[in-house]
C-alpha positions in Angstrom: 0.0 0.0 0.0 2.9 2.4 0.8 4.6 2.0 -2.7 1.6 2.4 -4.3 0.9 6.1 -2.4 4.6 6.3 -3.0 4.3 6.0 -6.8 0.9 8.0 -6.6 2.9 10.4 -4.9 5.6 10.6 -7.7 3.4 10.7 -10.3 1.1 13.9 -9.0 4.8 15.6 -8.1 5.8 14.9 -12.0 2.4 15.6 -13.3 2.5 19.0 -10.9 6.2 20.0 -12.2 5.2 19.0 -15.6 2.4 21.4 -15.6 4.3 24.4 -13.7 7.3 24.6 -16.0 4.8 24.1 -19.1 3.2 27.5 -18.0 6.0 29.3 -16.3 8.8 28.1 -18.2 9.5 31.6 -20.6 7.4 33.9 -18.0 9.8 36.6 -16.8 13.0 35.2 -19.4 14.6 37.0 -21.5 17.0 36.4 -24.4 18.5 39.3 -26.2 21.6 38.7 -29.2 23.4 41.9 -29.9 26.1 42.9 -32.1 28.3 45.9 -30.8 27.5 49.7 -31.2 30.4 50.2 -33.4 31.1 49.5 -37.6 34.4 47.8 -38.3 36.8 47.4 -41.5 36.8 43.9 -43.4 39.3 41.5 -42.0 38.9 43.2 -38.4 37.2 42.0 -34.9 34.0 42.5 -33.8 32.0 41.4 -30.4 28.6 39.6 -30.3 27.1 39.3 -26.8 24.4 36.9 -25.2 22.5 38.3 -22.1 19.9 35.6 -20.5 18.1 36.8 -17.6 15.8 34.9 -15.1 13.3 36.8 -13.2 11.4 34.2 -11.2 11.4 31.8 -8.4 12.2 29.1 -11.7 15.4 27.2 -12.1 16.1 26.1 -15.8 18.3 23.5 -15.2 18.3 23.4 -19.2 18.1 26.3 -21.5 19.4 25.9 -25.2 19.6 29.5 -27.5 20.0 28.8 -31.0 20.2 31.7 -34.0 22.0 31.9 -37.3 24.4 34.6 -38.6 26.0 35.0 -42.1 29.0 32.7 -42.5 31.6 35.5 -43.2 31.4 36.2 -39.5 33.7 33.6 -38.4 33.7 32.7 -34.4 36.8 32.8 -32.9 35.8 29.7 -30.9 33.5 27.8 -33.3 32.2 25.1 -30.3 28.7 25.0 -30.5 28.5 26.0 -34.2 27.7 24.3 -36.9 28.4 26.1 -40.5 26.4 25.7 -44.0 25.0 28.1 -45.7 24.8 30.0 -42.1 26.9 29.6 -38.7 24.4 28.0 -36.9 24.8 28.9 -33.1 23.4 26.4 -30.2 24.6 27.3 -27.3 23.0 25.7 -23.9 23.0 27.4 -20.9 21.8 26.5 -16.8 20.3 30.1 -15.2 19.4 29.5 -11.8 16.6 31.6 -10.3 17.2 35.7 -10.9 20.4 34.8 -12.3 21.6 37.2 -15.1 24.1 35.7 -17.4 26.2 37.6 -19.9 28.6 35.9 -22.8 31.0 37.9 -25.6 31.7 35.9 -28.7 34.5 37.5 -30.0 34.5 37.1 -34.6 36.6 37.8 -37.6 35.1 39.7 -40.5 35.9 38.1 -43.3 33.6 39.7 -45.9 32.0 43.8 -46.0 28.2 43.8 -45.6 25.0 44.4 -43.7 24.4 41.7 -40.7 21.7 41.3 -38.9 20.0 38.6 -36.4 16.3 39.0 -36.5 15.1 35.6 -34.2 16.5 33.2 -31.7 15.0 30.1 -30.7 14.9 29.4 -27.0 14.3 25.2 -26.0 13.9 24.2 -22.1 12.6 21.7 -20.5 10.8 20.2 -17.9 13.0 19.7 -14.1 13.2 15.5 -15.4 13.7 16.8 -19.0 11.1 14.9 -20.1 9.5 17.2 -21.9 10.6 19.7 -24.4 9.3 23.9 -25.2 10.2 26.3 -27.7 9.9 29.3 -27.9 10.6 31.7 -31.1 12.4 35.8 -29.9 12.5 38.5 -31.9 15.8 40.2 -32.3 16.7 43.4 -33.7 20.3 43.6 -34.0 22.9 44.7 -37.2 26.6 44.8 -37.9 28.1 47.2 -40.8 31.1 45.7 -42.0 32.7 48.7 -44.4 34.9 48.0 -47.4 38.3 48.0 -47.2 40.6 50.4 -47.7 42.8 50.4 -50.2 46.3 52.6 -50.2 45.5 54.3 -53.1 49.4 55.6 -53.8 49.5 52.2 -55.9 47.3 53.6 -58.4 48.9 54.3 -61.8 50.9 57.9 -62.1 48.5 59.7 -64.1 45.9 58.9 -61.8 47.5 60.2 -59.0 48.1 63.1 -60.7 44.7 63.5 -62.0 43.6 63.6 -58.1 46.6 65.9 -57.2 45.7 68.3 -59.6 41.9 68.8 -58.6 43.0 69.0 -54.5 45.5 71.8 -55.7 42.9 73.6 -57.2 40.6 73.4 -54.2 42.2 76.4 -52.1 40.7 79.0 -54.0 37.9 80.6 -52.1 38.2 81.6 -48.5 35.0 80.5 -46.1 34.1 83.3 -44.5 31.8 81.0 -41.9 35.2 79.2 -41.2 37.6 81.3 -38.7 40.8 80.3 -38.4 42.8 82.8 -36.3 44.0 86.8 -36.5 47.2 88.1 -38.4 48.7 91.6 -39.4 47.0 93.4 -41.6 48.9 94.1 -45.3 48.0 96.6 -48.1 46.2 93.8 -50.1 43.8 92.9 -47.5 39.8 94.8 -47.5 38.7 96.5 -45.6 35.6 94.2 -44.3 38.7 91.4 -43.1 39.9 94.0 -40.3 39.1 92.5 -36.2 38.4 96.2 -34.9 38.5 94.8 -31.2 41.8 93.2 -31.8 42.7 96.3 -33.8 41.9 98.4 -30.5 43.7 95.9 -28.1 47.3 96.0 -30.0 47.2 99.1 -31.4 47.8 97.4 -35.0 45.0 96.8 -37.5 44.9 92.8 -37.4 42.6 91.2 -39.9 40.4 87.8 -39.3 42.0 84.5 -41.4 39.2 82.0 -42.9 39.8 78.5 -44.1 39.5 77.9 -47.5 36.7 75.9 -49.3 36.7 74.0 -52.1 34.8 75.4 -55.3 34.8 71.4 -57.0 32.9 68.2 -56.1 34.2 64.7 -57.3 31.9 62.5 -58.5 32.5 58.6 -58.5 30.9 56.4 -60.8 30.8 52.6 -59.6 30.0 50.4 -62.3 29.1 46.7 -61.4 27.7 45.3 -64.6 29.7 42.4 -66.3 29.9 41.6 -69.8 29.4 37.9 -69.4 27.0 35.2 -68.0 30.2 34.7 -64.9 29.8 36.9 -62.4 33.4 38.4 -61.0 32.5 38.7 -57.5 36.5 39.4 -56.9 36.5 42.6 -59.2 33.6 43.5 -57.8 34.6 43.5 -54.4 37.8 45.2 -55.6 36.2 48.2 -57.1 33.9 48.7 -53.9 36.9 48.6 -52.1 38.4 51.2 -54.8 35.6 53.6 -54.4 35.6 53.5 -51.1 39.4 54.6 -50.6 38.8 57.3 -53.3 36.0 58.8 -51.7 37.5 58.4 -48.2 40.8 60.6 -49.6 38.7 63.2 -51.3 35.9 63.7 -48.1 39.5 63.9 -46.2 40.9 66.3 -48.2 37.6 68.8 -47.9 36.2 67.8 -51.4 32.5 67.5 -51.4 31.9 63.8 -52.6 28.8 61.9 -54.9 28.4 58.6 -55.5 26.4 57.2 -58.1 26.4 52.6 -58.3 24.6 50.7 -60.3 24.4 47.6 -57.7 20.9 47.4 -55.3 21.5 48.5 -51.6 20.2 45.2 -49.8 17.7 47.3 -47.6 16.0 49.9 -49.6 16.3 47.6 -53.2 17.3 51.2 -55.0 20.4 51.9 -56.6 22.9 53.0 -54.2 23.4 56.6 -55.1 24.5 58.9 -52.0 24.3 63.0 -52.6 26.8 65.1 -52.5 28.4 65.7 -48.9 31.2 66.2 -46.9 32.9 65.5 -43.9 32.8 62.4 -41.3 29.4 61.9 -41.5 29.0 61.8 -45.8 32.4 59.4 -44.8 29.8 57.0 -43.0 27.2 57.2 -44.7 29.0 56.2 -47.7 30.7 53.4 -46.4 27.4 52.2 -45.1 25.7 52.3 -48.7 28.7 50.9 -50.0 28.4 47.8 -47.5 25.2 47.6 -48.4 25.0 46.4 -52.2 24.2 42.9 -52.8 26.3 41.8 -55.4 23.4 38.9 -56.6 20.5 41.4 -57.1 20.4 42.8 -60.8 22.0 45.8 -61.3 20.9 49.1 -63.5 22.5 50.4 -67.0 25.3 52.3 -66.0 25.1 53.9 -69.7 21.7 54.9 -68.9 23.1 56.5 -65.1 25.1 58.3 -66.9 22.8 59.6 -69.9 20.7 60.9 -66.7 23.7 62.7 -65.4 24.9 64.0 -68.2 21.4 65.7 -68.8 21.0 67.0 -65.4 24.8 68.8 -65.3 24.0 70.1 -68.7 23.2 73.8 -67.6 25.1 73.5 -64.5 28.1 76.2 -64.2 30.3 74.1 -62.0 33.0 71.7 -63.3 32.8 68.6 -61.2 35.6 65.8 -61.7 34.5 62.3 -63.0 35.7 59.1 -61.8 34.6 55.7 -63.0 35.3 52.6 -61.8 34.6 49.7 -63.8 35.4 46.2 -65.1 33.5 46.5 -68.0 34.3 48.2 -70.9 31.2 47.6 -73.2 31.0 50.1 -76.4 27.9 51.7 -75.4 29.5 52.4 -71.9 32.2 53.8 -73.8 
Protein backbone atom coordinates (compact mmCIF):
# COMPACT_ATOMS: atom_id res chain seq x y z
CA UNK A 1 0.00 0.00 0.00
CA UNK A 2 2.91 2.44 0.79
CA UNK A 3 4.62 1.97 -2.71
CA UNK A 4 1.55 2.44 -4.34
CA UNK A 5 0.87 6.08 -2.44
CA UNK A 6 4.60 6.35 -2.99
CA UNK A 7 4.30 5.97 -6.84
CA UNK A 8 0.86 8.02 -6.62
CA UNK A 9 2.87 10.40 -4.92
CA UNK A 10 5.62 10.63 -7.67
CA UNK A 11 3.39 10.68 -10.35
CA UNK A 12 1.14 13.85 -8.98
CA UNK A 13 4.79 15.58 -8.14
CA UNK A 14 5.81 14.88 -12.04
CA UNK A 15 2.36 15.60 -13.26
CA UNK A 16 2.50 18.97 -10.86
CA UNK A 17 6.20 19.99 -12.20
CA UNK A 18 5.15 18.98 -15.65
CA UNK A 19 2.39 21.45 -15.55
CA UNK A 20 4.32 24.38 -13.74
CA UNK A 21 7.26 24.59 -16.02
CA UNK A 22 4.77 24.11 -19.10
CA UNK A 23 3.18 27.46 -18.04
CA UNK A 24 5.99 29.27 -16.34
CA UNK A 25 8.80 28.14 -18.20
CA UNK A 26 9.51 31.63 -20.63
CA UNK A 27 7.45 33.89 -17.95
CA UNK A 28 9.78 36.63 -16.81
CA UNK A 29 13.00 35.22 -19.36
CA UNK A 30 14.59 37.01 -21.52
CA UNK A 31 16.96 36.42 -24.42
CA UNK A 32 18.54 39.32 -26.22
CA UNK A 33 21.59 38.72 -29.25
CA UNK A 34 23.35 41.89 -29.92
CA UNK A 35 26.12 42.94 -32.06
CA UNK A 36 28.25 45.94 -30.82
CA UNK A 37 27.46 49.74 -31.24
CA UNK A 38 30.44 50.17 -33.43
CA UNK A 39 31.14 49.46 -37.61
CA UNK A 40 34.40 47.75 -38.32
CA UNK A 41 36.77 47.43 -41.54
CA UNK A 42 36.81 43.92 -43.43
CA UNK A 43 39.27 41.45 -41.96
CA UNK A 44 38.90 43.22 -38.44
CA UNK A 45 37.20 42.03 -34.93
CA UNK A 46 33.95 42.50 -33.79
CA UNK A 47 31.97 41.43 -30.38
CA UNK A 48 28.60 39.58 -30.26
CA UNK A 49 27.12 39.30 -26.75
CA UNK A 50 24.42 36.89 -25.23
CA UNK A 51 22.52 38.26 -22.14
CA UNK A 52 19.86 35.64 -20.54
CA UNK A 53 18.05 36.82 -17.60
CA UNK A 54 15.77 34.93 -15.15
CA UNK A 55 13.32 36.81 -13.19
CA UNK A 56 11.41 34.17 -11.21
CA UNK A 57 11.43 31.78 -8.40
CA UNK A 58 12.22 29.14 -11.67
CA UNK A 59 15.39 27.17 -12.13
CA UNK A 60 16.05 26.13 -15.81
CA UNK A 61 18.28 23.46 -15.22
CA UNK A 62 18.30 23.36 -19.20
CA UNK A 63 18.08 26.26 -21.48
CA UNK A 64 19.37 25.85 -25.19
CA UNK A 65 19.63 29.46 -27.48
CA UNK A 66 20.01 28.77 -30.95
CA UNK A 67 20.24 31.75 -33.96
CA UNK A 68 22.04 31.91 -37.32
CA UNK A 69 24.40 34.56 -38.56
CA UNK A 70 26.03 35.00 -42.14
CA UNK A 71 28.97 32.70 -42.55
CA UNK A 72 31.57 35.53 -43.20
CA UNK A 73 31.37 36.23 -39.51
CA UNK A 74 33.75 33.62 -38.44
CA UNK A 75 33.72 32.73 -34.35
CA UNK A 76 36.76 32.75 -32.89
CA UNK A 77 35.78 29.71 -30.89
CA UNK A 78 33.48 27.79 -33.26
CA UNK A 79 32.17 25.08 -30.26
CA UNK A 80 28.66 24.97 -30.52
CA UNK A 81 28.53 26.04 -34.21
CA UNK A 82 27.66 24.33 -36.94
CA UNK A 83 28.44 26.12 -40.49
CA UNK A 84 26.40 25.67 -43.99
CA UNK A 85 25.03 28.10 -45.75
CA UNK A 86 24.79 29.99 -42.12
CA UNK A 87 26.88 29.56 -38.72
CA UNK A 88 24.42 28.01 -36.88
CA UNK A 89 24.84 28.90 -33.09
CA UNK A 90 23.40 26.40 -30.24
CA UNK A 91 24.64 27.30 -27.26
CA UNK A 92 22.95 25.67 -23.90
CA UNK A 93 23.00 27.44 -20.88
CA UNK A 94 21.83 26.50 -16.85
CA UNK A 95 20.26 30.07 -15.23
CA UNK A 96 19.45 29.49 -11.84
CA UNK A 97 16.64 31.56 -10.33
CA UNK A 98 17.22 35.65 -10.89
CA UNK A 99 20.42 34.78 -12.34
CA UNK A 100 21.60 37.15 -15.14
CA UNK A 101 24.14 35.70 -17.44
CA UNK A 102 26.18 37.55 -19.94
CA UNK A 103 28.62 35.87 -22.77
CA UNK A 104 30.98 37.94 -25.55
CA UNK A 105 31.70 35.90 -28.72
CA UNK A 106 34.51 37.49 -30.03
CA UNK A 107 34.49 37.08 -34.62
CA UNK A 108 36.65 37.84 -37.56
CA UNK A 109 35.10 39.68 -40.49
CA UNK A 110 35.88 38.14 -43.34
CA UNK A 111 33.61 39.68 -45.90
CA UNK A 112 32.02 43.76 -45.95
CA UNK A 113 28.16 43.75 -45.56
CA UNK A 114 24.99 44.45 -43.72
CA UNK A 115 24.36 41.66 -40.67
CA UNK A 116 21.71 41.25 -38.88
CA UNK A 117 19.98 38.57 -36.36
CA UNK A 118 16.34 38.99 -36.45
CA UNK A 119 15.15 35.62 -34.19
CA UNK A 120 16.47 33.21 -31.69
CA UNK A 121 15.02 30.07 -30.70
CA UNK A 122 14.94 29.35 -26.97
CA UNK A 123 14.35 25.21 -25.97
CA UNK A 124 13.90 24.18 -22.07
CA UNK A 125 12.60 21.67 -20.48
CA UNK A 126 10.85 20.19 -17.86
CA UNK A 127 13.03 19.71 -14.08
CA UNK A 128 13.17 15.53 -15.37
CA UNK A 129 13.66 16.81 -19.02
CA UNK A 130 11.08 14.91 -20.14
CA UNK A 131 9.49 17.24 -21.86
CA UNK A 132 10.55 19.68 -24.38
CA UNK A 133 9.29 23.91 -25.18
CA UNK A 134 10.17 26.31 -27.71
CA UNK A 135 9.91 29.26 -27.94
CA UNK A 136 10.61 31.75 -31.05
CA UNK A 137 12.38 35.79 -29.92
CA UNK A 138 12.55 38.52 -31.89
CA UNK A 139 15.77 40.21 -32.29
CA UNK A 140 16.73 43.41 -33.75
CA UNK A 141 20.33 43.61 -33.97
CA UNK A 142 22.86 44.67 -37.18
CA UNK A 143 26.56 44.84 -37.93
CA UNK A 144 28.10 47.16 -40.77
CA UNK A 145 31.09 45.69 -41.98
CA UNK A 146 32.71 48.69 -44.43
CA UNK A 147 34.92 47.96 -47.36
CA UNK A 148 38.31 47.99 -47.24
CA UNK A 149 40.63 50.41 -47.71
CA UNK A 150 42.79 50.36 -50.19
CA UNK A 151 46.30 52.61 -50.19
CA UNK A 152 45.52 54.30 -53.13
CA UNK A 153 49.39 55.65 -53.79
CA UNK A 154 49.46 52.18 -55.92
CA UNK A 155 47.27 53.57 -58.43
CA UNK A 156 48.88 54.25 -61.80
CA UNK A 157 50.92 57.93 -62.13
CA UNK A 158 48.46 59.68 -64.13
CA UNK A 159 45.85 58.89 -61.77
CA UNK A 160 47.50 60.15 -59.04
CA UNK A 161 48.12 63.13 -60.69
CA UNK A 162 44.70 63.47 -61.98
CA UNK A 163 43.62 63.58 -58.10
CA UNK A 164 46.64 65.93 -57.18
CA UNK A 165 45.67 68.26 -59.63
CA UNK A 166 41.90 68.82 -58.62
CA UNK A 167 43.04 68.95 -54.51
CA UNK A 168 45.52 71.81 -55.65
CA UNK A 169 42.90 73.57 -57.22
CA UNK A 170 40.64 73.43 -54.16
CA UNK A 171 42.22 76.40 -52.09
CA UNK A 172 40.69 79.00 -53.95
CA UNK A 173 37.90 80.55 -52.11
CA UNK A 174 38.19 81.60 -48.53
CA UNK A 175 35.03 80.51 -46.10
CA UNK A 176 34.08 83.30 -44.54
CA UNK A 177 31.79 80.97 -41.94
CA UNK A 178 35.22 79.21 -41.15
CA UNK A 179 37.65 81.35 -38.70
CA UNK A 180 40.83 80.27 -38.42
CA UNK A 181 42.83 82.84 -36.34
CA UNK A 182 43.98 86.76 -36.51
CA UNK A 183 47.18 88.11 -38.42
CA UNK A 184 48.71 91.62 -39.41
CA UNK A 185 46.99 93.41 -41.56
CA UNK A 186 48.87 94.11 -45.28
CA UNK A 187 48.04 96.62 -48.12
CA UNK A 188 46.20 93.84 -50.10
CA UNK A 189 43.81 92.92 -47.53
CA UNK A 190 39.85 94.78 -47.49
CA UNK A 191 38.72 96.49 -45.60
CA UNK A 192 35.62 94.24 -44.28
CA UNK A 193 38.67 91.36 -43.11
CA UNK A 194 39.87 94.04 -40.26
CA UNK A 195 39.10 92.50 -36.16
CA UNK A 196 38.39 96.16 -34.91
CA UNK A 197 38.51 94.82 -31.24
CA UNK A 198 41.79 93.18 -31.76
CA UNK A 199 42.69 96.25 -33.82
CA UNK A 200 41.94 98.41 -30.52
CA UNK A 201 43.69 95.87 -28.13
CA UNK A 202 47.30 96.03 -29.95
CA UNK A 203 47.20 99.08 -31.35
CA UNK A 204 47.78 97.45 -34.99
CA UNK A 205 44.96 96.81 -37.50
CA UNK A 206 44.86 92.80 -37.40
CA UNK A 207 42.56 91.16 -39.95
CA UNK A 208 40.36 87.82 -39.29
CA UNK A 209 42.03 84.55 -41.36
CA UNK A 210 39.23 82.04 -42.86
CA UNK A 211 39.85 78.46 -44.07
CA UNK A 212 39.47 77.89 -47.49
CA UNK A 213 36.75 75.95 -49.26
CA UNK A 214 36.67 74.00 -52.06
CA UNK A 215 34.83 75.36 -55.30
CA UNK A 216 34.80 71.39 -57.04
CA UNK A 217 32.92 68.19 -56.11
CA UNK A 218 34.23 64.73 -57.32
CA UNK A 219 31.90 62.46 -58.46
CA UNK A 220 32.55 58.64 -58.48
CA UNK A 221 30.88 56.39 -60.79
CA UNK A 222 30.76 52.63 -59.57
CA UNK A 223 29.95 50.36 -62.32
CA UNK A 224 29.09 46.70 -61.35
CA UNK A 225 27.72 45.33 -64.55
CA UNK A 226 29.65 42.44 -66.28
CA UNK A 227 29.91 41.61 -69.79
CA UNK A 228 29.38 37.88 -69.37
CA UNK A 229 26.95 35.23 -67.96
CA UNK A 230 30.22 34.72 -64.91
CA UNK A 231 29.78 36.86 -62.40
CA UNK A 232 33.40 38.41 -60.98
CA UNK A 233 32.46 38.74 -57.53
CA UNK A 234 36.51 39.43 -56.85
CA UNK A 235 36.48 42.55 -59.21
CA UNK A 236 33.62 43.54 -57.83
CA UNK A 237 34.60 43.46 -54.39
CA UNK A 238 37.77 45.23 -55.57
CA UNK A 239 36.19 48.22 -57.09
CA UNK A 240 33.89 48.66 -53.92
CA UNK A 241 36.90 48.61 -52.11
CA UNK A 242 38.41 51.23 -54.76
CA UNK A 243 35.58 53.63 -54.39
CA UNK A 244 35.60 53.53 -51.06
CA UNK A 245 39.38 54.56 -50.61
CA UNK A 246 38.83 57.31 -53.26
CA UNK A 247 35.96 58.84 -51.68
CA UNK A 248 37.51 58.43 -48.25
CA UNK A 249 40.75 60.63 -49.65
CA UNK A 250 38.68 63.24 -51.33
CA UNK A 251 35.92 63.66 -48.11
CA UNK A 252 39.54 63.86 -46.21
CA UNK A 253 40.92 66.29 -48.18
CA UNK A 254 37.62 68.76 -47.87
CA UNK A 255 36.19 67.80 -51.44
CA UNK A 256 32.47 67.46 -51.38
CA UNK A 257 31.89 63.75 -52.58
CA UNK A 258 28.85 61.92 -54.87
CA UNK A 259 28.43 58.55 -55.53
CA UNK A 260 26.39 57.21 -58.15
CA UNK A 261 26.39 52.64 -58.26
CA UNK A 262 24.56 50.70 -60.29
CA UNK A 263 24.36 47.64 -57.72
CA UNK A 264 20.92 47.37 -55.28
CA UNK A 265 21.46 48.50 -51.61
CA UNK A 266 20.21 45.19 -49.77
CA UNK A 267 17.75 47.29 -47.60
CA UNK A 268 16.02 49.86 -49.62
CA UNK A 269 16.35 47.57 -53.24
CA UNK A 270 17.26 51.17 -55.02
CA UNK A 271 20.36 51.86 -56.57
CA UNK A 272 22.91 52.98 -54.20
CA UNK A 273 23.37 56.62 -55.14
CA UNK A 274 24.47 58.92 -51.97
CA UNK A 275 24.28 62.97 -52.59
CA UNK A 276 26.82 65.11 -52.53
CA UNK A 277 28.39 65.68 -48.87
CA UNK A 278 31.20 66.24 -46.94
CA UNK A 279 32.90 65.45 -43.91
CA UNK A 280 32.78 62.38 -41.33
CA UNK A 281 29.42 61.87 -41.47
CA UNK A 282 29.04 61.78 -45.82
CA UNK A 283 32.43 59.41 -44.78
CA UNK A 284 29.81 57.03 -42.96
CA UNK A 285 27.24 57.21 -44.68
CA UNK A 286 29.00 56.19 -47.74
CA UNK A 287 30.67 53.43 -46.35
CA UNK A 288 27.36 52.23 -45.07
CA UNK A 289 25.69 52.34 -48.72
CA UNK A 290 28.70 50.94 -50.04
CA UNK A 291 28.43 47.80 -47.53
CA UNK A 292 25.15 47.57 -48.36
CA UNK A 293 25.02 46.41 -52.21
CA UNK A 294 24.15 42.88 -52.76
CA UNK A 295 26.28 41.84 -55.37
CA UNK A 296 23.45 38.90 -56.58
CA UNK A 297 20.53 41.36 -57.12
CA UNK A 298 20.45 42.76 -60.77
CA UNK A 299 22.02 45.79 -61.26
CA UNK A 300 20.92 49.10 -63.52
CA UNK A 301 22.46 50.44 -66.98
CA UNK A 302 25.33 52.34 -66.03
CA UNK A 303 25.13 53.91 -69.70
CA UNK A 304 21.72 54.93 -68.88
CA UNK A 305 23.09 56.46 -65.10
CA UNK A 306 25.11 58.26 -66.86
CA UNK A 307 22.81 59.62 -69.92
CA UNK A 308 20.73 60.85 -66.65
CA UNK A 309 23.74 62.65 -65.36
CA UNK A 310 24.88 64.01 -68.17
CA UNK A 311 21.44 65.68 -68.79
CA UNK A 312 20.98 66.99 -65.36
CA UNK A 313 24.82 68.79 -65.27
CA UNK A 314 23.96 70.10 -68.65
CA UNK A 315 23.19 73.78 -67.62
CA UNK A 316 25.12 73.45 -64.54
CA UNK A 317 28.08 76.18 -64.18
CA UNK A 318 30.34 74.10 -62.00
CA UNK A 319 33.00 71.67 -63.27
CA UNK A 320 32.83 68.64 -61.23
CA UNK A 321 35.57 65.79 -61.68
CA UNK A 322 34.46 62.34 -63.04
CA UNK A 323 35.66 59.13 -61.81
CA UNK A 324 34.62 55.69 -62.96
CA UNK A 325 35.30 52.59 -61.79
CA UNK A 326 34.63 49.66 -63.80
CA UNK A 327 35.37 46.15 -65.10
CA UNK A 328 33.46 46.52 -68.02
CA UNK A 329 34.29 48.23 -70.87
CA UNK A 330 31.23 47.58 -73.16
CA UNK A 331 31.03 50.07 -76.41
CA UNK A 332 27.94 51.66 -75.43
CA UNK A 333 29.45 52.45 -71.91
CA UNK A 334 32.21 53.84 -73.84
Amino acid sequence: MKILLLLAAAGLLYILQDLIYKTFWDKNLSVSIHFQDKAVLEGEQATLTEVIENRKLLPLAYLNVKFQVSRNLVFQNMENTSVSDFNYKNDVFSVLFHQRIRRTLVFSCQKRGYYEITQSDIISSNLLMTSEYISTLNQNTYLYVYPRYLNINCLDVPFRKMIGTMTSRQFLYEDPFEFRGIRDYTSTDPMNSVNWTASARTGDLMVNVHDSTSSQEAIIILNLETETVWVYEQLHEIAIRLAASISYYFLNTGVPTRMICNGSDCITDQVAVIPTGSGLRHVNAIAEVLARIDLTRTVVSCTDQLHELTNKMANSTSAPLYIMISNSMSNSLQ
